[in-house]
Wavefront OBJ file of the C-alpha trace (Angstrom):
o trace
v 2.452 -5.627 0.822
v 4.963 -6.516 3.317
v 3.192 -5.228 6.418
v 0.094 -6.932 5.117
v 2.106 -10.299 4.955
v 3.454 -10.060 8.171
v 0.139 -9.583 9.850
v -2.072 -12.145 7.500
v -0.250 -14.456 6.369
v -0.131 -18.028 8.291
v 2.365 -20.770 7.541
v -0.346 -23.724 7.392
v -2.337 -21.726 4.932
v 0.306 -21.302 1.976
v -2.438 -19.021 -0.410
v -2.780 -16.630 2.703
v 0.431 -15.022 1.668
v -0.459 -14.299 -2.092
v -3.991 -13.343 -0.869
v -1.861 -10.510 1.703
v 0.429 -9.935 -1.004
v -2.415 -8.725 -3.163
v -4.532 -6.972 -0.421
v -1.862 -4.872 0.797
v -1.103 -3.838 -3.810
v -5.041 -3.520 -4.245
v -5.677 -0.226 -2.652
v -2.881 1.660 -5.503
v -3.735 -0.650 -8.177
v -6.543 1.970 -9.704
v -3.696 4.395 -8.989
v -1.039 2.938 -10.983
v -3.405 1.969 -13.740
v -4.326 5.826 -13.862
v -0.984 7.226 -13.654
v 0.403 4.339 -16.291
v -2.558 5.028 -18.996
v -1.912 9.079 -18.326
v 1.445 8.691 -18.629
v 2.473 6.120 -20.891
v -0.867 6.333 -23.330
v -2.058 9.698 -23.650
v 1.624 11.045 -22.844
v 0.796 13.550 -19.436
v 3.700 14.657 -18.341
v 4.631 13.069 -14.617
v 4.933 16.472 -12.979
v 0.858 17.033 -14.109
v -0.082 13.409 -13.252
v 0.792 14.114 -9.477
v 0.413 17.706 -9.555
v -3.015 18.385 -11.178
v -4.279 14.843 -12.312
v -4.038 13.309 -8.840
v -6.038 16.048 -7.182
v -8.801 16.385 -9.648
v -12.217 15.281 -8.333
v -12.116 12.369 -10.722
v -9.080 10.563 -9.316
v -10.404 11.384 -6.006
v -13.702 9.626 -5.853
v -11.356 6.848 -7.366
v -9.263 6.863 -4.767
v -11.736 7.471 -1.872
v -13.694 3.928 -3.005
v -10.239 1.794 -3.110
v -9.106 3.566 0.251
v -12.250 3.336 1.919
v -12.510 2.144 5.697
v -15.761 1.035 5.006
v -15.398 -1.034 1.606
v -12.223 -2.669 3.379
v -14.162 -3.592 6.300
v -17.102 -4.675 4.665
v -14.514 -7.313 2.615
v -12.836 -8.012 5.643
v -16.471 -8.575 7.389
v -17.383 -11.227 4.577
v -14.190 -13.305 5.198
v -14.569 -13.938 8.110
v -18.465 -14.557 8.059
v -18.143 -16.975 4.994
v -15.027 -18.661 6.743
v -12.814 -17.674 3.883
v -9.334 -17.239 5.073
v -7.780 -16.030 1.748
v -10.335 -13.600 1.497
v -10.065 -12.521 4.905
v -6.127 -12.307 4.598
v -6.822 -10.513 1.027
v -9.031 -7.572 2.772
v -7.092 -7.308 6.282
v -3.735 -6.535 4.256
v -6.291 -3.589 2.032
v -7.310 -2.286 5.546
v -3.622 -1.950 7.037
v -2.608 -0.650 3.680
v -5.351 1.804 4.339
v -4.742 2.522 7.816
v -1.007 3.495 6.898
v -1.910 5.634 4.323
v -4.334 7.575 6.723
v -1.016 8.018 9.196
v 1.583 8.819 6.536
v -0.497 11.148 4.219
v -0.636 14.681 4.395
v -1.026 16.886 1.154
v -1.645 13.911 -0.686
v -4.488 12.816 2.113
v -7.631 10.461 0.589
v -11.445 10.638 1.407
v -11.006 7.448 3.618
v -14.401 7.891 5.653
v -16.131 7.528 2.275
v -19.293 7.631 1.906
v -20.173 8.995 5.005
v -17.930 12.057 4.415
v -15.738 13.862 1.914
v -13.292 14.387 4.888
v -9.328 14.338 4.603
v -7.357 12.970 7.388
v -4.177 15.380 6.887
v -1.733 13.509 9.088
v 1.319 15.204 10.401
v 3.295 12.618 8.482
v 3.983 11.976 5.531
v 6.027 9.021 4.201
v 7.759 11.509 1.439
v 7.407 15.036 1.822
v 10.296 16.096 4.147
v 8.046 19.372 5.017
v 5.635 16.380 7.303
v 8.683 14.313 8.711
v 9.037 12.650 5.245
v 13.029 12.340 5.944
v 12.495 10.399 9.154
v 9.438 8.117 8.259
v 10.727 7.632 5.017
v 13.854 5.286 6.688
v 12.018 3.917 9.028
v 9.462 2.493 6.399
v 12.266 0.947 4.811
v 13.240 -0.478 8.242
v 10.404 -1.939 9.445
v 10.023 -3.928 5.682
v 13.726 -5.316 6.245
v 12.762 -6.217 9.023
v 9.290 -7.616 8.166
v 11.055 -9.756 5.238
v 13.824 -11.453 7.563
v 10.845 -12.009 9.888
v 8.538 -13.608 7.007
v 11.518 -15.172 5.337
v 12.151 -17.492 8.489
v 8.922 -18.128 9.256
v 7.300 -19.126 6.086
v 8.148 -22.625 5.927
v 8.024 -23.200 1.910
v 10.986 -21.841 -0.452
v 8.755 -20.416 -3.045
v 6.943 -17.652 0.003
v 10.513 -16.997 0.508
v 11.824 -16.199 -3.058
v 8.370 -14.269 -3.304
v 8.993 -12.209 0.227
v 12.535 -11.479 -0.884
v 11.399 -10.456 -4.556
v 8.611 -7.973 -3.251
v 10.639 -6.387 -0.787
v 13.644 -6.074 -3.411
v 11.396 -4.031 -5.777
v 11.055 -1.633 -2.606
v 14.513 -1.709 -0.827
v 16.935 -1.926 -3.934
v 16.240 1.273 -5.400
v 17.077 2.913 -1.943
v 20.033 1.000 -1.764
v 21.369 1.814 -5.557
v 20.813 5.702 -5.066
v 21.173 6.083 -1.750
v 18.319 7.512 -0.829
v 14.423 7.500 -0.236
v 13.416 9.909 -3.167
v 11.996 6.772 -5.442
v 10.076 5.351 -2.612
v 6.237 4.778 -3.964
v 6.999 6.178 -7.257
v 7.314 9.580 -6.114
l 1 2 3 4 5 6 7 8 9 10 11 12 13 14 15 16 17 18 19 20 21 22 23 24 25 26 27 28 29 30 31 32 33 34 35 36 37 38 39 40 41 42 43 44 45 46 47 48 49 50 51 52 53 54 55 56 57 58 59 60 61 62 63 64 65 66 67 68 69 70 71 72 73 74 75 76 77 78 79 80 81 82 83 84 85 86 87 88 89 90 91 92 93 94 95 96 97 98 99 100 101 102 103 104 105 106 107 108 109 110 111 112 113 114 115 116 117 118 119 120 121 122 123 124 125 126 127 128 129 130 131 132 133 134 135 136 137 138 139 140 141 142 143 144 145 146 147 148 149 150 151 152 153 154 155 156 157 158 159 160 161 162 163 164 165 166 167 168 169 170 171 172 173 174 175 176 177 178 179 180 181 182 183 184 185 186 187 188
Protein backbone atom coordinates (compact mmCIF):
# COMPACT_ATOMS: atom_id res chain seq x y z
CA UNK A 1 0.00 0.00 0.00
CA UNK A 2 2.86 2.15 0.72
CA UNK A 3 4.86 1.55 -2.45
CA UNK A 4 1.64 2.04 -4.34
CA UNK A 5 1.25 5.54 -2.60
CA UNK A 6 4.51 6.62 -3.24
CA UNK A 7 4.32 5.99 -6.93
CA UNK A 8 0.41 7.14 -7.50
CA UNK A 9 -0.43 9.32 -5.38
CA UNK A 10 -0.24 13.25 -6.37
CA UNK A 11 -0.61 16.09 -3.90
CA UNK A 12 -3.22 18.19 -6.11
CA UNK A 13 -5.37 15.14 -6.40
CA UNK A 14 -6.16 14.39 -2.57
CA UNK A 15 -8.52 10.94 -3.53
CA UNK A 16 -5.38 9.63 -5.50
CA UNK A 17 -3.94 8.51 -2.24
CA UNK A 18 -7.03 6.47 -0.91
CA UNK A 19 -7.50 5.21 -4.52
CA UNK A 20 -3.36 3.86 -4.13
CA UNK A 21 -4.08 2.97 -0.73
CA UNK A 22 -6.72 0.56 -1.91
CA UNK A 23 -5.00 -0.66 -5.16
CA UNK A 24 -1.91 -1.64 -3.58
CA UNK A 25 -4.70 -3.88 -0.41
CA UNK A 26 -6.91 -5.16 -3.46
CA UNK A 27 -4.74 -7.84 -4.84
CA UNK A 28 -4.82 -9.87 -0.92
CA UNK A 29 -8.20 -8.76 -0.18
CA UNK A 30 -9.80 -12.27 -1.67
CA UNK A 31 -6.89 -13.67 0.34
CA UNK A 32 -7.64 -12.38 3.64
CA UNK A 33 -11.35 -12.86 3.17
CA UNK A 34 -10.44 -16.66 2.50
CA UNK A 35 -8.05 -17.17 5.19
CA UNK A 36 -10.49 -15.03 7.77
CA UNK A 37 -13.82 -17.15 6.79
CA UNK A 38 -11.43 -20.55 7.00
CA UNK A 39 -10.12 -19.56 9.97
CA UNK A 40 -12.33 -17.67 12.05
CA UNK A 41 -15.83 -19.35 10.60
CA UNK A 42 -15.40 -22.82 9.81
CA UNK A 43 -12.40 -23.02 12.45
CA UNK A 44 -9.22 -24.45 9.91
CA UNK A 45 -6.49 -24.50 11.75
CA UNK A 46 -3.74 -21.66 10.47
CA UNK A 47 -1.02 -24.23 9.85
CA UNK A 48 -3.74 -25.98 7.07
CA UNK A 49 -4.93 -22.56 5.78
CA UNK A 50 -1.30 -21.84 4.44
CA UNK A 51 -0.18 -25.27 4.20
CA UNK A 52 -2.91 -27.15 2.23
CA UNK A 53 -5.78 -24.50 1.77
CA UNK A 54 -3.55 -21.94 0.05
CA UNK A 55 -2.23 -24.39 -2.51
CA UNK A 56 -5.41 -26.07 -3.46
CA UNK A 57 -6.54 -25.37 -7.04
CA UNK A 58 -9.45 -23.41 -5.67
CA UNK A 59 -7.51 -20.64 -3.93
CA UNK A 60 -5.30 -20.65 -6.84
CA UNK A 61 -7.52 -19.69 -9.70
CA UNK A 62 -8.57 -17.09 -6.93
CA UNK A 63 -5.49 -15.83 -6.61
CA UNK A 64 -4.26 -16.02 -10.26
CA UNK A 65 -7.48 -13.52 -11.31
CA UNK A 66 -6.63 -10.84 -8.38
CA UNK A 67 -2.78 -11.18 -9.26
CA UNK A 68 -3.16 -11.12 -12.81
CA UNK A 69 -0.82 -8.89 -15.11
CA UNK A 70 -3.42 -8.78 -17.46
CA UNK A 71 -6.66 -7.86 -15.31
CA UNK A 72 -4.30 -5.10 -13.64
CA UNK A 73 -3.37 -3.75 -16.87
CA UNK A 74 -6.54 -3.90 -18.44
CA UNK A 75 -7.82 -1.54 -15.18
CA UNK A 76 -4.90 0.42 -15.44
CA UNK A 77 -5.59 0.70 -19.45
CA UNK A 78 -9.24 2.07 -18.69
CA UNK A 79 -7.94 4.88 -16.38
CA UNK A 80 -6.12 6.29 -18.30
CA UNK A 81 -8.36 6.01 -21.53
CA UNK A 82 -11.49 7.35 -19.60
CA UNK A 83 -9.20 10.13 -17.97
CA UNK A 84 -9.93 8.80 -14.54
CA UNK A 85 -7.08 9.52 -12.29
CA UNK A 86 -8.41 7.70 -9.15
CA UNK A 87 -8.97 4.82 -11.13
CA UNK A 88 -5.78 4.95 -12.76
CA UNK A 89 -3.95 5.51 -9.30
CA UNK A 90 -6.39 2.58 -7.91
CA UNK A 91 -5.03 -0.07 -10.68
CA UNK A 92 -1.23 1.21 -10.99
CA UNK A 93 -0.81 0.58 -7.06
CA UNK A 94 -2.70 -3.39 -7.95
CA UNK A 95 0.00 -3.72 -10.72
CA UNK A 96 3.15 -2.76 -8.46
CA UNK A 97 1.55 -4.80 -5.75
CA UNK A 98 1.61 -7.45 -8.39
CA UNK A 99 4.89 -6.89 -9.78
CA UNK A 100 6.43 -7.28 -6.15
CA UNK A 101 4.80 -10.26 -5.47
CA UNK A 102 6.17 -11.82 -8.79
CA UNK A 103 9.93 -10.74 -7.38
CA UNK A 104 9.49 -11.75 -3.74
CA UNK A 105 7.53 -15.08 -4.18
CA UNK A 106 8.94 -18.32 -4.36
CA UNK A 107 7.07 -21.46 -2.89
CA UNK A 108 4.20 -19.42 -2.42
CA UNK A 109 4.52 -18.15 -6.34
CA UNK A 110 0.85 -17.13 -8.16
CA UNK A 111 -0.37 -17.86 -11.79
CA UNK A 112 0.35 -14.12 -12.67
CA UNK A 113 0.38 -14.62 -16.62
CA UNK A 114 -3.25 -15.72 -16.21
CA UNK A 115 -5.09 -16.62 -18.65
CA UNK A 116 -2.62 -17.09 -21.07
CA UNK A 117 -0.78 -19.63 -18.85
CA UNK A 118 -0.92 -21.61 -15.63
CA UNK A 119 2.82 -20.63 -15.21
CA UNK A 120 4.58 -19.82 -11.74
CA UNK A 121 7.21 -17.25 -11.64
CA UNK A 122 9.35 -18.95 -8.68
CA UNK A 123 11.58 -16.00 -7.87
CA UNK A 124 14.78 -16.50 -6.02
CA UNK A 125 13.31 -14.28 -3.34
CA UNK A 126 11.12 -14.47 -1.15
CA UNK A 127 10.00 -11.71 1.26
CA UNK A 128 9.68 -14.50 4.25
CA UNK A 129 11.15 -17.72 3.77
CA UNK A 130 14.81 -17.35 4.92
CA UNK A 131 15.59 -20.59 2.59
CA UNK A 132 15.01 -17.63 -0.70
CA UNK A 133 16.85 -14.62 1.05
CA UNK A 134 13.71 -14.09 3.23
CA UNK A 135 16.15 -12.72 6.19
CA UNK A 136 17.63 -10.04 3.96
CA UNK A 137 14.52 -8.87 1.87
CA UNK A 138 12.48 -9.16 4.73
CA UNK A 139 14.46 -5.79 6.40
CA UNK A 140 14.82 -4.18 3.57
CA UNK A 141 10.95 -4.24 2.87
CA UNK A 142 10.55 -2.71 6.07
CA UNK A 143 13.16 -0.10 4.99
CA UNK A 144 12.10 1.01 1.94
CA UNK A 145 8.23 1.59 3.67
CA UNK A 146 10.01 3.85 6.45
CA UNK A 147 11.33 5.34 4.11
CA UNK A 148 8.38 5.62 1.66
CA UNK A 149 6.19 7.06 4.73
CA UNK A 150 8.75 9.96 5.75
CA UNK A 151 8.83 10.56 1.98
CA UNK A 152 4.82 10.63 1.62
CA UNK A 153 4.44 12.20 5.01
CA UNK A 154 6.32 15.47 3.79
CA UNK A 155 5.04 15.60 0.66
CA UNK A 156 1.38 15.18 1.04
CA UNK A 157 0.36 18.55 1.81
CA UNK A 158 -3.04 17.79 3.90
CA UNK A 159 -2.85 16.43 7.69
CA UNK A 160 -5.44 13.82 7.26
CA UNK A 161 -2.95 11.83 4.10
CA UNK A 162 -0.50 12.15 6.81
CA UNK A 163 -2.30 10.58 9.87
CA UNK A 164 -3.50 7.97 7.14
CA UNK A 165 0.34 7.31 5.73
CA UNK A 166 1.54 7.05 9.31
CA UNK A 167 -1.49 4.71 10.39
CA UNK A 168 -0.94 2.22 7.36
CA UNK A 169 2.60 1.97 7.72
CA UNK A 170 2.20 1.50 11.67
CA UNK A 171 0.01 -1.62 11.11
CA UNK A 172 3.21 -2.91 9.11
CA UNK A 173 6.31 -1.54 11.02
CA UNK A 174 5.04 -1.79 14.75
CA UNK A 175 4.77 -5.35 15.00
CA UNK A 176 8.50 -5.61 13.82
CA UNK A 177 9.40 -3.14 16.17
CA UNK A 178 7.45 -4.80 19.38
CA UNK A 179 9.03 -8.36 18.68
CA UNK A 180 11.92 -7.59 17.16
CA UNK A 181 11.74 -9.24 14.28
CA UNK A 182 10.22 -9.88 10.70
CA UNK A 183 8.36 -13.25 11.49
CA UNK A 184 4.69 -11.37 11.53
CA UNK A 185 5.37 -9.58 8.35
CA UNK A 186 2.17 -10.31 5.88
CA UNK A 187 0.53 -12.47 8.34
CA UNK A 188 2.87 -15.19 8.01
Amino acid sequence: MIIGGALWAKQDRPGSLIAAFAGGLAPDLPMIAMVLFATKVTGVPAQDVYGILYFSDGWQRVFAIDHSFLVWGLVLAAGYLLRVFTLTAFAGSGLAHAAVDFLTHHDDARQQLWPFTDWKFASPFSYWDPAYFGSIVAPLEALLVFVLTIMLVFQLPRLWEKALTLAISAIFLVPIVVTGGFHGLHGM
